[in-house]
SEDOFI-48202 format. One record per residue (C-alpha): residue number from 1; residue in one letter; x, y, z. Coordinates in steps of 0.25 Angstrom, whole numbers, plus 5000, padded with zeros to 4 digits. Layout:
residues N
  resi  resn    px    py    pz
   NUM     a     X     Y     Z
...
//
This chain:
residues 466
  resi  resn    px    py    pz
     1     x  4894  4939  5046
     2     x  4906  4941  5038
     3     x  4923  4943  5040
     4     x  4923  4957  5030
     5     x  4910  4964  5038
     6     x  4917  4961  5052
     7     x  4929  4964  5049
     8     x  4924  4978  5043
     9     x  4915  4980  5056
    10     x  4925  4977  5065
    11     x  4936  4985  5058
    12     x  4923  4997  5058
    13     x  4919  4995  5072
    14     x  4935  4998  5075
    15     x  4936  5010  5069
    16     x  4923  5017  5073
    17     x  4929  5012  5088
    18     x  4943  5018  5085
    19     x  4937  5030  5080
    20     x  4927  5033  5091
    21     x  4938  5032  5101
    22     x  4949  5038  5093
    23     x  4951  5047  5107
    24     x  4956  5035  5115
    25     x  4967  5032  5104
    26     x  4970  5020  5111
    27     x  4957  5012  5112
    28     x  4955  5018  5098
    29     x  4967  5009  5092
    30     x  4964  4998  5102
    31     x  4949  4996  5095
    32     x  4955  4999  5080
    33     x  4966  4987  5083
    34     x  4958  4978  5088
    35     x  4947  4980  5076
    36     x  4955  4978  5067
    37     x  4964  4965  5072
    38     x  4950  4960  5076
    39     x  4946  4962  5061
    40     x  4959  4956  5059
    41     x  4953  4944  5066
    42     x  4940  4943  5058
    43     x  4948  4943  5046
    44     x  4957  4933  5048
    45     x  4953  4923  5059
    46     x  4938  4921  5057
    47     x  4933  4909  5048
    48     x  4927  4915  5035
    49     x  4913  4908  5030
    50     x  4913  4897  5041
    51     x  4905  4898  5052
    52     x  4911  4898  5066
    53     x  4907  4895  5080
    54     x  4905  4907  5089
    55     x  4902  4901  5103
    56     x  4888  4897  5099
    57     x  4887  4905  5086
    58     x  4890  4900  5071
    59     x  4898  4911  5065
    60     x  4900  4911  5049
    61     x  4910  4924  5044
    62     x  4909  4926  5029
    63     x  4919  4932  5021
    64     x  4913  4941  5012
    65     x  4905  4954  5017
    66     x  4894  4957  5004
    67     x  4889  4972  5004
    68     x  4885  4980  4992
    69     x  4889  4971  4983
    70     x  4904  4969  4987
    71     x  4911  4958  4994
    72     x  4921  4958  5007
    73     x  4926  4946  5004
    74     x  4938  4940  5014
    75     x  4945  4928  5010
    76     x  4957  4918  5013
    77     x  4965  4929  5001
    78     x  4961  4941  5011
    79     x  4957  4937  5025
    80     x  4970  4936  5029
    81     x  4974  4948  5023
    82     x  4963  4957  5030
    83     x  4965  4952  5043
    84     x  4979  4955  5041
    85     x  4976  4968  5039
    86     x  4968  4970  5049
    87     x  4976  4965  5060
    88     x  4989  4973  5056
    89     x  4980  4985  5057
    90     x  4976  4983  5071
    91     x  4990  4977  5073
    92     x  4994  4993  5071
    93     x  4981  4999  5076
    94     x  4983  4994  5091
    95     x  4998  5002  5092
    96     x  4989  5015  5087
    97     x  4986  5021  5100
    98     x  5001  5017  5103
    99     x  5007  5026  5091
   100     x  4996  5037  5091
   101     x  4992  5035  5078
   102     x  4979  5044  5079
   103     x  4966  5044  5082
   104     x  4961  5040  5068
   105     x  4971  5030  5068
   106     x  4963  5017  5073
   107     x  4949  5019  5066
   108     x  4957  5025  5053
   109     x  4964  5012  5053
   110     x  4953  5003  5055
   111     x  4945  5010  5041
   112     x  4959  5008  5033
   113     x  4960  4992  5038
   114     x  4944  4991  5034
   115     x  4947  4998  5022
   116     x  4959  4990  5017
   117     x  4951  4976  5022
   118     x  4941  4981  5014
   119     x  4950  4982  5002
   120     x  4954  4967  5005
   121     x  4941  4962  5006
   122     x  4931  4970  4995
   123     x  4928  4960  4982
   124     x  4929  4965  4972
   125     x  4943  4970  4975
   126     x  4939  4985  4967
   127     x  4933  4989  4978
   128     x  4946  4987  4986
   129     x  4949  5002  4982
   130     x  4939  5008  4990
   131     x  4943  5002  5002
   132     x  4958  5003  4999
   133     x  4954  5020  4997
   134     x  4946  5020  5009
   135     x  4956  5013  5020
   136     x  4966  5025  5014
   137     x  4957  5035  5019
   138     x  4959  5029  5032
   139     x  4974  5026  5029
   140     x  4973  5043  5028
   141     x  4968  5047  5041
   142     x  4980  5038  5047
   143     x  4990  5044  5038
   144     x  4984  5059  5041
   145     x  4995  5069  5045
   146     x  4989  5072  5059
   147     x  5000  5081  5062
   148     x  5000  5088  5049
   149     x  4986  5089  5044
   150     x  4990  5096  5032
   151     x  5000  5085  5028
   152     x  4993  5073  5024
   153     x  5000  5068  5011
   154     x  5002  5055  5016
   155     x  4987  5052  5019
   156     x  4983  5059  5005
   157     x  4993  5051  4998
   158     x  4989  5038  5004
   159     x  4975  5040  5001
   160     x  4977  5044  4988
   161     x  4989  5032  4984
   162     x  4977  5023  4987
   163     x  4966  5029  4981
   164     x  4975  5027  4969
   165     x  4978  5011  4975
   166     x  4962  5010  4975
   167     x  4960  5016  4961
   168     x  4970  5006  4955
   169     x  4965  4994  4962
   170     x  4949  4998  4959
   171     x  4954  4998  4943
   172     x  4961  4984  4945
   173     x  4950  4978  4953
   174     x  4941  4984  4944
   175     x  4947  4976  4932
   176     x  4950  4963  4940
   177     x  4933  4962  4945
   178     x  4930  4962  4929
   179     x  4934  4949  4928
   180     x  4947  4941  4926
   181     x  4958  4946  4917
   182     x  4959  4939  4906
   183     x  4972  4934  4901
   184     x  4974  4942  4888
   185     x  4971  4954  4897
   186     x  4986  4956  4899
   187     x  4983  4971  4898
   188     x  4971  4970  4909
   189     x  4981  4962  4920
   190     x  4991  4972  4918
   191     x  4984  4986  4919
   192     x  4976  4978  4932
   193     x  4989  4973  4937
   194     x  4996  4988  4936
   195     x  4983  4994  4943
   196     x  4985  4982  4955
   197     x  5000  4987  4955
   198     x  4997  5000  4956
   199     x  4986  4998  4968
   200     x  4995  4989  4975
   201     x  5008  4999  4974
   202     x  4999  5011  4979
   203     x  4993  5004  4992
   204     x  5007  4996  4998
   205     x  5015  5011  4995
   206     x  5024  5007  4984
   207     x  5032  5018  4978
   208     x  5028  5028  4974
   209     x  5014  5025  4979
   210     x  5021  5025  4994
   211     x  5022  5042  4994
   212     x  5012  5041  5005
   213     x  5019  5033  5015
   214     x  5031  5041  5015
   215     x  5021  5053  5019
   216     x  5014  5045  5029
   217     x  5029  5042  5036
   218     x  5033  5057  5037
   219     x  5017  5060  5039
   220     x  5008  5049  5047
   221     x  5008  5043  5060
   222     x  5018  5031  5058
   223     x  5008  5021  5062
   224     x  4996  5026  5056
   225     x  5006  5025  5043
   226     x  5012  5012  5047
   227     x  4995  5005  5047
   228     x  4991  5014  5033
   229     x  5004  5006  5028
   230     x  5001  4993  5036
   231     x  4988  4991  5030
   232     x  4988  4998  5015
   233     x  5000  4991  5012
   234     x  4996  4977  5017
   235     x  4984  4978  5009
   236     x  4990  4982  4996
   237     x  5000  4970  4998
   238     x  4987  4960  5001
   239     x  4978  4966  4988
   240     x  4992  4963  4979
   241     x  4994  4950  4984
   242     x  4978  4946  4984
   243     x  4979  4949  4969
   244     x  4992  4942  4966
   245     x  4983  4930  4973
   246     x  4969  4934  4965
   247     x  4976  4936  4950
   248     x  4985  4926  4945
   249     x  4988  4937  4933
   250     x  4993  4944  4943
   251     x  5002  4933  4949
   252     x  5007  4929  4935
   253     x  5014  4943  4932
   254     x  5028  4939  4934
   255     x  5032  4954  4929
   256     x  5022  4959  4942
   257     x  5031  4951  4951
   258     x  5045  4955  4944
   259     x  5040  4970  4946
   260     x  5037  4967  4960
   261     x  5050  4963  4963
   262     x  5059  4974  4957
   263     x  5047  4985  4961
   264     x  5048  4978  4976
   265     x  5063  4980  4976
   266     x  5062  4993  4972
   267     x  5054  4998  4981
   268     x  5062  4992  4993
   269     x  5075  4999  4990
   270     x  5066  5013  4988
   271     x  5060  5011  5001
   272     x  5073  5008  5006
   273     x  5079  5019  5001
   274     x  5067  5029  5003
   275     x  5066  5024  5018
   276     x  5082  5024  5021
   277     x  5082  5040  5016
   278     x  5070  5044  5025
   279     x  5072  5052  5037
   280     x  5059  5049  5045
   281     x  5055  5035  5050
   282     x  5042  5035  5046
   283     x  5046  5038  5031
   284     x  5057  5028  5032
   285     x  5046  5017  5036
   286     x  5039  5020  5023
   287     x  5049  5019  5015
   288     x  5051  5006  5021
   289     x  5037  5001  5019
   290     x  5039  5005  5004
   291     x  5051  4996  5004
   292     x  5043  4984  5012
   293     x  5034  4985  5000
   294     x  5045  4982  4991
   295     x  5047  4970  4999
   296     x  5031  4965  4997
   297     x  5034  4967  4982
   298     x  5047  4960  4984
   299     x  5040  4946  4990
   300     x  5025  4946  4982
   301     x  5036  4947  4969
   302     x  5039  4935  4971
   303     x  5025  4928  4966
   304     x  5027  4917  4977
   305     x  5021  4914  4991
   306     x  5035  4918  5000
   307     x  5034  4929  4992
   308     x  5018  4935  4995
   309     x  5020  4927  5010
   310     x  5033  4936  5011
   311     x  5024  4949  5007
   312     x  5013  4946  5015
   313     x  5024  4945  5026
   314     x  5032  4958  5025
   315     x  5019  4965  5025
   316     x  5013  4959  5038
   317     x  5025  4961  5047
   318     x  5025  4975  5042
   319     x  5013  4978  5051
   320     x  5024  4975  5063
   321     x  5037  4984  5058
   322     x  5027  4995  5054
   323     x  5018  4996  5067
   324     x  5031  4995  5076
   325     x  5038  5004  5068
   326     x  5026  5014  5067
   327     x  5022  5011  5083
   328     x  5037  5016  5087
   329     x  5035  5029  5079
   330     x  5024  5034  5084
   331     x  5028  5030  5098
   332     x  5039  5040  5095
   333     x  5033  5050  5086
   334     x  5024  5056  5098
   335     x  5030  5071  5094
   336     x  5028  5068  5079
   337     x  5025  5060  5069
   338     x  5037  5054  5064
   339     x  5051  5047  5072
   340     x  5062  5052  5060
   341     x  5074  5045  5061
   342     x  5080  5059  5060
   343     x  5073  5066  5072
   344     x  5079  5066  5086
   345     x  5073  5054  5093
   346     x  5077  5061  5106
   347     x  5067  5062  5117
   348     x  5057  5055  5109
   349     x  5061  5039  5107
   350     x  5056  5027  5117
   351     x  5065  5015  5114
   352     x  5052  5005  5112
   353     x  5047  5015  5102
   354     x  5060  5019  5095
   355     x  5064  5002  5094
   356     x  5049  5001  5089
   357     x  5051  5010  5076
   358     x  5065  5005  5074
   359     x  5062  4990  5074
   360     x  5049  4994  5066
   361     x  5058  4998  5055
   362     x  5066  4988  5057
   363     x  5058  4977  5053
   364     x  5050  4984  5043
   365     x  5064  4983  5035
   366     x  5066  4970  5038
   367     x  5076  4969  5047
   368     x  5079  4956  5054
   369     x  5073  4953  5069
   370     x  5063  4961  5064
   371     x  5047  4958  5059
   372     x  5051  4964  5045
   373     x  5063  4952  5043
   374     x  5058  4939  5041
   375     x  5049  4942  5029
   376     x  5060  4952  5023
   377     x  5071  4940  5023
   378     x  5061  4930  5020
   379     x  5059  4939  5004
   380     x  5073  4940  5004
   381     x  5075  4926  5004
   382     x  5064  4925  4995
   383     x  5071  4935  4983
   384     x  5084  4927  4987
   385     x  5084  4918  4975
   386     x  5077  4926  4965
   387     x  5082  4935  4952
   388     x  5081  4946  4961
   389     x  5085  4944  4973
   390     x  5098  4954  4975
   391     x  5089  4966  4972
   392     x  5077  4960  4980
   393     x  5086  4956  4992
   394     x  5093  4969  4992
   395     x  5079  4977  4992
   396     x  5075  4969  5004
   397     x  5087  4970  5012
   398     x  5087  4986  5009
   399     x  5074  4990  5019
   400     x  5080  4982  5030
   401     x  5094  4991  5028
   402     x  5086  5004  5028
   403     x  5076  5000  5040
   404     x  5088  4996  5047
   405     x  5096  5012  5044
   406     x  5081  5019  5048
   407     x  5081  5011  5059
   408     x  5096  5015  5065
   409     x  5092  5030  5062
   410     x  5080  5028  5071
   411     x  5087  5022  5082
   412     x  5097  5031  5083
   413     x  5087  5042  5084
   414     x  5079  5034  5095
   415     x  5090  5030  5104
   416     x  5095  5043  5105
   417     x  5080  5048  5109
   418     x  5078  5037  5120
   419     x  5089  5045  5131
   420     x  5077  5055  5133
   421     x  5067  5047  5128
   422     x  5052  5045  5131
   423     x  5049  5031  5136
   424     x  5035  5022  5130
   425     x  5021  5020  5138
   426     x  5020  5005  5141
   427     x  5009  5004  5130
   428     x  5020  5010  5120
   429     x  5031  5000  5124
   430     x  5021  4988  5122
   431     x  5016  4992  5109
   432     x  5031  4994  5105
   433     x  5036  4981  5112
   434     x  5026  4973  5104
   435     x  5029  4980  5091
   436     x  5044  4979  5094
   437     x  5045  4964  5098
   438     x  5032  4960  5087
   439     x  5043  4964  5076
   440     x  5054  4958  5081
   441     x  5048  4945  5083
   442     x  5043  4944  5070
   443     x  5056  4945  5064
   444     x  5064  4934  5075
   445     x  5048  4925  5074
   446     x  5043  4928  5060
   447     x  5037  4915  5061
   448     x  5028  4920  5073
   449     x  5020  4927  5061
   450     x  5025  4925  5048
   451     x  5017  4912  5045
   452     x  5005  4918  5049
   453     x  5007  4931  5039
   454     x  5012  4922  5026
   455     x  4999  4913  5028
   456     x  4991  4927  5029
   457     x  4991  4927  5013
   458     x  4989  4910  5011
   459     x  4974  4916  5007
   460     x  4981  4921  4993
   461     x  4979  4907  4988
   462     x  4986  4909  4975
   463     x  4999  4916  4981
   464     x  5000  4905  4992
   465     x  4995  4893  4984
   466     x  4999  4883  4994
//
């Protein structure tokens, strides 16, 4: 037995289940979520080519899965990284049934999560971009315009933003499996590098490669969009940091970091910007997610462990701003799609559900007492000292200030809704309670999980030397 066949065959087994019993939306999402945190499991807790004791029985898992001539390998640089994956998928697939994310939701969900594992674990990497390809197609039927089948741009320019991401990343992968670069193959390590930049950009949304998540803010469920961002863009961060770690050339680019930094800045005070000017909630939130990708560009600049600890960090705590956030929405949004921060709230707003959306932007700015906080403070610190640290600290501080304006303009709307107001089922308020009080303790207790997310990446032994 192997760690990569069970986790595909559990992840499998979920999503046939959810798909057969797509009418009971709620045992549909209960069997997609617990698949995936139970391939989360595999991934993470079980020992890898040792055998272990099983009441009578000697278990040995491998960890690597041969067929047709390829390898699903998983080692210390990417067990952790799948089962992080994993268990941030079924952290959002168990509040599906909640938010009424569809029917295709939990087994669509499940193929994207197997597909973007896949793309972790396939040697060689080339083959990464079928997989990367494939788990779009699933990202698609989330991102599908149920309500307007006619308008689906945000589907067909996800699909087709990484079938481009897959191209790029085959060429790369095609010319790092030939062998070492050789030294004097200046030329060589820069077109490669520029295909890796290209990929990378194109699959974690960075302008103007992030055309489709505007699209799926106005267009998509909010929390089928908030798991397609979850997981597309945590494995584009992992894939850039495994090949910092795998290619010292790469590491050794001191004018790659310097673009980093002003590019990461840059892209922060856009996102600002574009999120501060946007008039509904769920194209403000991804104009935010375009300016929390500034901020990972901001921390793996710095070529140092705080640094790639720090960017590993914001993106896990994103998980719990985004699926608060996205879990008060749709709560809301039972007559349509989208909660605009200029629409009348009246009538409409429940006061878990209304302080679940506001506190869900909240922290994904960064504001203090929130989830979203510590890591945000802990990079300003970081840039404190350095050349540029006015510019850096100011493009840090900036998604905190607009977060903070969205989320004034949605309480004024909610509060004036809760007079005549509908009130939560008893499932409803406990998936918001939890959401609600998860973020908040993160941000007062970060040391309740931040050690255990920085030493997530310890597998990347040449960025974390010690």
């Amino acid at each position: 037995m192997n760690a990569p066949l069970a986790v595909f065959v559990i992840l499998g087994a979920g999503a046939l289940g959810a798909f057969l019993s797509q009418t009971h939306e709620r045992w549909a999402c209960g069997a997609a979520a617990l698949s995936a945190l139970s391939a989360g499991v595999v991934a993470i807790a079980i020992p890898l080519d040792e055998p272990m004791q099983l009441w009578r029985f000697s278990i040995k898992i491998d960890a690597a899965w041969r067929v047709l001539g390829r390898t699903f390998a998983m080692d210390a640089a990417n067990q952790a990284m799948v089962g992080f994956l994993l268990l941030a998928g079924g952290y959002v697939l168990g509040g599906a049934w909640i938010a009424r994310a569809g029917k295709l939701m939990p087994s669509a969900g499940l193929l994207v999560l197997a597909g973007l594992a896949g793309a972790l674990l396939i040697r060689p990497f080339l083959f990464a971009a079928l997989f990367i390809v494939m788990a779009a197609l699933g990202a698609g039927l989330i991102l599908a315009n149920q309500r307007e089948p006619g308008n689906q741009r945000a589907a067909l320019r996800m699909i087709g933003l990484s079938v481009l991401a897959g191209l790029a990343l085959l060429i790369a992968g095609w010319f790092l499996d030939m062998g070492p670069l050789p030294s004097g193959e200046a030329e060589t390590a820069r077109r490669v590098t520029m295909l890796l930049i290209l990929g990378f950009a194109v699959l974690v949304a960075i302008p103007p490669f992030h055309i489709w998540l505007a699209n799926a803010g106005d267009e998509s469920h909010p929390y089928g969009f908030v798991f397609v961002v979850i997981a597309f863009q945590s494995v584009g961060i992992f894939l850039m940091l495994r090949f910092l770690n795998q290619y010292p050339w790469l590491r050794e680019n001191k004018v790659l970091f310097e673009w980093m930094t002003w590019v990461g800045a840059g892209v922060i005070l856009l996102g600002s910007g574009w999120a501060l000017s946007a008039r509904g909630t769920g194209k403000a939130v991804a104009y935010l997610l375009v300016a929390y990708i500034g901020a990972v560009l901001l921390a793996v600049s710095r070529n140092a462990e705080a640094g790639y600890q720090l960017a590993f960090a914001i993106t896990a705590v994103r998980v719990f701003s985004l699926a608060v956030w996205a879990l008060g929405t749709s709560v809301l949004a039972t007559e349509r799609r989208e909660f605009a921060v200029e629409d009348d709230a009246r009538g409409s707003a429940g006061p878990l559900a209304s302080a679940a959306m506001i506190v869900g932007v909240l922290s994904l700015g960064g504001f203090p007492l929130t989830a979203g906080f510590p890591a945000r403070w802990a990079l300003l610190e970081l840039f404190a000292e350095s050349g540029t640290g006015a510019i850096s600290g100011l493009a840090l501080i900036m998604p905190t200030a607009v977060a903070t304006a969205i989320a004034l303009r949605l309480a004024e709307r909610a509060i004036g809704g809760w007079e005549a107001g509908r009130h939560e089922s008893i499932g409803v308020r406990i998936f918001l309670s939890v959401g609600i009080l998860t973020c908040i303790l993160q941000g007062v207790f970060p040391q309740m999980i931040f050690p255990w997310i920085t030493d997530v990446v310890r597998g990347l032994s040449n960025l974390f030397p010690g």
